[in-house]
Each structure stands twice: as C-alpha cells, then as structure tokens.
C-alpha positions as a Python dict, from the first residue, in 0.01 Angstrom:
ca = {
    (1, 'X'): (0, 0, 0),
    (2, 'X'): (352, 24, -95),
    (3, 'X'): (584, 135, 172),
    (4, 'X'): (881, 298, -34),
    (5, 'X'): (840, 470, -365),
    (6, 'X'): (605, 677, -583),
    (7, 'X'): (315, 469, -522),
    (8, 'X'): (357, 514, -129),
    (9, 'X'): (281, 890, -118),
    (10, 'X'): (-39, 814, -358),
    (11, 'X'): (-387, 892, -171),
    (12, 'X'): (-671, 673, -228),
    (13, 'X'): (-915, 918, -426),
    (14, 'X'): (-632, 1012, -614),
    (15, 'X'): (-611, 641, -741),
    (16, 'X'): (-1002, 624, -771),
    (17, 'X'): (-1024, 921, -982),
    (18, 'X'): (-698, 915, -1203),
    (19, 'X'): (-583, 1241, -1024),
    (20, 'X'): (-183, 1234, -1037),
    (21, 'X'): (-168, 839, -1062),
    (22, 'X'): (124, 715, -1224),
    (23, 'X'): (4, 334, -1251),
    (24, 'X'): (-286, 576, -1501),
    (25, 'X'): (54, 734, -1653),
    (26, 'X'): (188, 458, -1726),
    (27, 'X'): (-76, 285, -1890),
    (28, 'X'): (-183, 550, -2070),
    (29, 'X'): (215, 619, -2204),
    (30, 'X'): (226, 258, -2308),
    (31, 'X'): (-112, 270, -2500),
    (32, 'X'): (-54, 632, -2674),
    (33, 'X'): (327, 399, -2801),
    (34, 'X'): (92, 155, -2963),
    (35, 'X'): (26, 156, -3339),
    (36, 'X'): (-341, 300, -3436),
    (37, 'X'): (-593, 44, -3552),
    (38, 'X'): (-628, 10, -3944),
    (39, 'X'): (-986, -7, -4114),
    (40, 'X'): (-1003, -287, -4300),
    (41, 'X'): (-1048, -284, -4699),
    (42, 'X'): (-1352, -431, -4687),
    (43, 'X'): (-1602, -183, -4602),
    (44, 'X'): (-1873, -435, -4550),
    (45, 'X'): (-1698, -587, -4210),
    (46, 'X'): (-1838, -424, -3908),
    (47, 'X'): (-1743, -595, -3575),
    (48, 'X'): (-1447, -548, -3382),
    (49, 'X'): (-1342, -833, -3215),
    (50, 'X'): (-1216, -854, -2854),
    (51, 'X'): (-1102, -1128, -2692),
    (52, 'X'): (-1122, -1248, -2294),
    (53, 'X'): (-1310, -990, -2198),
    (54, 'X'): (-1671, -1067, -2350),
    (55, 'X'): (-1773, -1203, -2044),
    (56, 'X'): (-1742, -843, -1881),
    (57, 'X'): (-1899, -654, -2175),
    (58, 'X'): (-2180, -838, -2153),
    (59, 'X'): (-2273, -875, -1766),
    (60, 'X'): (-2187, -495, -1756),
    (61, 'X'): (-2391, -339, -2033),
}
C-alpha cells in the first residue's frame, strides 16, 4: 500500500467493491473520453473482435 497520497487512506473493501476508488475513477474518466464504437455498414458482420485477452474469455466463461 502506498504510504503518501490518495491511495494511502483507501481501505481494502473499498478497492474490492469500487466504493470511493479513484484507480475505478480514473479508469472509468478515461474510458467515458473515448470515442463510441461505430456499427459497421455491413449489417451481415457479427463478431467483435478483441485482442490479448481471448485466453481469459474463454477459461472464464
């Protein structure tokens, strides 16, 4: 745990559950900057593709 700083007041459940975590914040502040996905034009493609983390989709379905 960090000494010094925001993260050194943080409590453990807090972390766990999201509850006032600003690593969560900030995560969530640099996805909500990101631009939406676009369908693409052809309505007939269906799959989504995402890369590196396949491996952890699958073993955790």
């Amino acid at each position: 745990m960090p000494v010094t700083g925001e993260l050194s007041q943080q409590n453990i459940k807090d972390r766990y559950y999201g509850v006032n975590d600003p690593v969560t914040l900030k995560l969530l502040n640099k996805a909500g900057e990101m631009p939406p996905l676009e369908p693409p034009e052809d309505e007939s493609i269906r799959t989504l593709y995402v890369g590196c983390k396949i491996k952890y989709i699958m073993f955790n379905i």
